[in-house]
N, C-alpha and C positions, 0 to 999 in steps of 0.2 A: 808807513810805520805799522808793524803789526802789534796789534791789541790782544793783551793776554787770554785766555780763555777757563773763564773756572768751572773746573766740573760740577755738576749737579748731587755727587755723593761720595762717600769717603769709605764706603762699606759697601759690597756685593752680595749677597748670601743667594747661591743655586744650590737648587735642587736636584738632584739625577737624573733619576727613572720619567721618561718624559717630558725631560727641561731640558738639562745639559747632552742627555745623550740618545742620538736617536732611535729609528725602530731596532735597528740592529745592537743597539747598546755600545755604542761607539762616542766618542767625544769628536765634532764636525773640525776640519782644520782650521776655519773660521773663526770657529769660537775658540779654538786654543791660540790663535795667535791674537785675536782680542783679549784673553785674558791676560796673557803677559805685555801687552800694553797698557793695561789697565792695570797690573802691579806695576810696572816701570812709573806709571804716572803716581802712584804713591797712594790706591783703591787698596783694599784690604779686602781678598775674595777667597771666600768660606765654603766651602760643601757643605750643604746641610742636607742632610741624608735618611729616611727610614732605613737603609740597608746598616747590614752590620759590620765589621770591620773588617771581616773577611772577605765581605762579598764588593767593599769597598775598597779594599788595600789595591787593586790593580788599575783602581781609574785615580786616584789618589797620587800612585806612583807617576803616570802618565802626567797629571797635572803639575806635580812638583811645588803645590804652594808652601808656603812658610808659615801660614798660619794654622789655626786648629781648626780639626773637621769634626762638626756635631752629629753625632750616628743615634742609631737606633731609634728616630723620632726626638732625637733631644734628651733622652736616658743616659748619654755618655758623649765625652767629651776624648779626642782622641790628638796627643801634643806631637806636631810636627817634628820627625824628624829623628824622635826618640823610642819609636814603638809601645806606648804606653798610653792606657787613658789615666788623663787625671781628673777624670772626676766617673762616675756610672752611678748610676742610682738602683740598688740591689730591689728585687721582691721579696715583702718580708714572707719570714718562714708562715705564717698563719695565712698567710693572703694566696703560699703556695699550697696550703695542702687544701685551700678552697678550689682553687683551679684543678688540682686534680680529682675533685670531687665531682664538678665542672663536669671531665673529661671523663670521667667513669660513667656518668647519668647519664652521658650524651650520646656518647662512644665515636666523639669524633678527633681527630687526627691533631695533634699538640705538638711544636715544637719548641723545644726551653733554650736558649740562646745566652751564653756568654759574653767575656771576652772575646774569647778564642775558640769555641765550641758550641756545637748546636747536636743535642740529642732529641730524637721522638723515636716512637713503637715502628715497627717494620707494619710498613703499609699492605692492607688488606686486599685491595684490589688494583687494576692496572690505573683508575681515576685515578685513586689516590698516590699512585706513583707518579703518575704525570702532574696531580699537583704539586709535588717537590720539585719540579724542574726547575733547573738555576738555582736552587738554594744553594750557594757555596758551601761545602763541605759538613753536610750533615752526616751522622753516625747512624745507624739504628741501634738501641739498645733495647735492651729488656725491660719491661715491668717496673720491677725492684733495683735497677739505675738509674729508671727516670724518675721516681717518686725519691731517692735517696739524692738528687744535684743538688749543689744547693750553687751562690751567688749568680741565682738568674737575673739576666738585664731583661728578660722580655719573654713571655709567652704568646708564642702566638698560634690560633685557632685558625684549623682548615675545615671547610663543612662543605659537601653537597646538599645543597641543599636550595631549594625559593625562596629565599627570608631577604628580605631589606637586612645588608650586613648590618644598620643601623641596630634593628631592632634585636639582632643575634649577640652585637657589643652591651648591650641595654641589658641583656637576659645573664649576658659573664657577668657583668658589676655588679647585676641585684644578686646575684648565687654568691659573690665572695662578698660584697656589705664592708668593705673597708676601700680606704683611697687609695685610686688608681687612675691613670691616665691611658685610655684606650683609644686608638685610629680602628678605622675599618673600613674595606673595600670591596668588589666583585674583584675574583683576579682577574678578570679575562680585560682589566684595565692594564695588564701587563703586554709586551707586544707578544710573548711564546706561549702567553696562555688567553690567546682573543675568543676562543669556542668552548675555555674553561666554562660549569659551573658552579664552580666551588666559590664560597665568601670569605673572606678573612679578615680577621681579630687580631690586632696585635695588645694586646696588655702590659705597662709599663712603672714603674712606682709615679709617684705622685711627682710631676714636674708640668713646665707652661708647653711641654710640643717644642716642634721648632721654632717657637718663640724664644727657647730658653738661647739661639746664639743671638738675638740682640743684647740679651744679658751680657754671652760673653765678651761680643765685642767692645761692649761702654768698659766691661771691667778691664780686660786686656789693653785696650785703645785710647780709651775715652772717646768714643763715636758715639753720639747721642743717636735714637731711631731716628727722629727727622733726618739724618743723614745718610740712613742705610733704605738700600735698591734690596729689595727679596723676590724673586721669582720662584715658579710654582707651577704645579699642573693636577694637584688633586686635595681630598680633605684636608689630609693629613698636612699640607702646606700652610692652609688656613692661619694658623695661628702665629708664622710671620709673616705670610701677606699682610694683615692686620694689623700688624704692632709696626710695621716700617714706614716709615714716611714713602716710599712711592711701592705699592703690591704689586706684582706683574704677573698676570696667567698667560700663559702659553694659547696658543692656539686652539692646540689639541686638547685643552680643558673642558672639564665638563661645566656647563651654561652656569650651574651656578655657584660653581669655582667663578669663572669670567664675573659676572656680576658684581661680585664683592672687590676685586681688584682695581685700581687706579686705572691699568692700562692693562690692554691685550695687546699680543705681538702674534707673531707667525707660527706655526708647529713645530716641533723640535726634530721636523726631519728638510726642514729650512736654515737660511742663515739668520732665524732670527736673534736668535740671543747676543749671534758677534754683531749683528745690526744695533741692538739694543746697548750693549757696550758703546758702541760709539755715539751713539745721541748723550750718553753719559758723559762722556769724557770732551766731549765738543757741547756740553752745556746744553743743549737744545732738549732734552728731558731732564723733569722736576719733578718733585712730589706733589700728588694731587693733578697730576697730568690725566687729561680725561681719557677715558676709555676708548677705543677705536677695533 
């Protein structure tokens, strides 16, 4: 007689850039055919994403989930199916004419990100062109366009510069003095910019990070965190590692990404994630599963 088997979680939340997809920014066939047995089995699996809707719409397409995908750090909520977000969390106007104040003292490279649109200044040098690489569908505009946008979901700062990006995110908040939710990283954490060294700032209104899709899923689902799997592979991850009942860093994480997490698995240029789906769905990972 065979004996039922229950899954360990009701919620999936991955992460892209360095989780789901590998060097080449690709999704592994692996893991797409683990996900669609993991929606068959009745898991609720989420992107949760820093990128923005544009630069996510084609791995989104490729997945095909039915549920909503949380973009730009958790700043906007994007409804399956519909082309719309319903939910974004705007910068207010005060908070933006600090960041441009920001950007004038500094004189470093600003992009203001939409829905649908990302404008910055035409880049100065050939660095600073190659730090836009991969930005989906940026504009250059003038001066007097980019201080005139307004429903920004996100600024975000490119610098050459030595600085612990920590301490560069640290020096945006004290200059604008009002609430904001900033991530920040080396790019060259990206696979096309490994010999980058520029740092980046993303600035956001006031929200939990990608904590904010365990919100959505209790609201949409009723999936309490104890029940939700979040995987991850950088800061910006942190805050649903944390709030989900099993964290999971990647491989390729940095040390003390892994540390804070429940469990490590393999690098996202392995099969670990569709590995990881199945210890899910055949019960043999739980929350509070130790680290390896």
């Amino acid at each position: 007689m065979l004996l039922a088997v229950e899954r360990t979680c009701d919620a999936l939340l991955l992460d892209l850039d360095g989780t789901l997809l590998d060097r080449s920014e690709r999704v592994r066939p692996a893991s797409l055919e683990a996900l669609r047995a993991a929606r068959e089995a009745g898991v609720r699996v989420l992107v949760v994403t820093g990128r923005s809707w544009v630069s996510s719409e084609p791995i989104l397409a490729e997945l095909d989930l039915d549920t909503p995908a949380v973009l730009f750090n958790g700043a906007a909520v994007l409804e399956p199916g519909e082309g719309r977000l319903v939910e974004e969390r705007l910068l207010a106007n005060r908070t933006m004419e600090r960041l441009h104040a920001f950007r004038s003292e500094h004189d470093d490279l600003m992009i203001l990100m939409g829905a649908r649109r990302k404008l910055c200044l035409t880049p100065r040098t050939e660095a600073e062109e190659r730090s836009l690489d991969g930005l989906i569908g940026v504009e250059y505009a003038t001066e007097e366009e980019l201080v005139a946008e307004e429903c920004v979901i996100r600024a975000t700062f490119l610098a050459e510069r030595d600085e612990d990006p920590q301490a560069y995110a640290r020096a945006i908040a004290a200059r604008v003095a009002r609430p904001v939710y900033t991530t920040h990283f080396p790019l060259s954490i990206l696979s096309r910019h490994r010999a980058s060294r520029f740092i980046a700032v993303d600035v956001h209104a006031p929200c939990l990070g990608k904590a904010e899709a365990l919100r959505v899923v209790e609201e949409r689902y009723g999936i309490p965190a104890a029940r939700v799997c979040a995987v991850g592979d950088a800061d910006n991850d942190l805050p649903m590692l944390r709030a989900a009942g099993l964290g999971v860093a990647m491989g390729n994480a940095l040390p003390e990404i892994q540390a804070e997490a429940d469990l490590v698995i393999g690098d996202n240029d392995s099969d670990a994630v569709a590995k990881l789906v199945e210890g899910l769905l055949s019960g043999s990972l739980h929350a509070g599963a130790p680290a390896s």
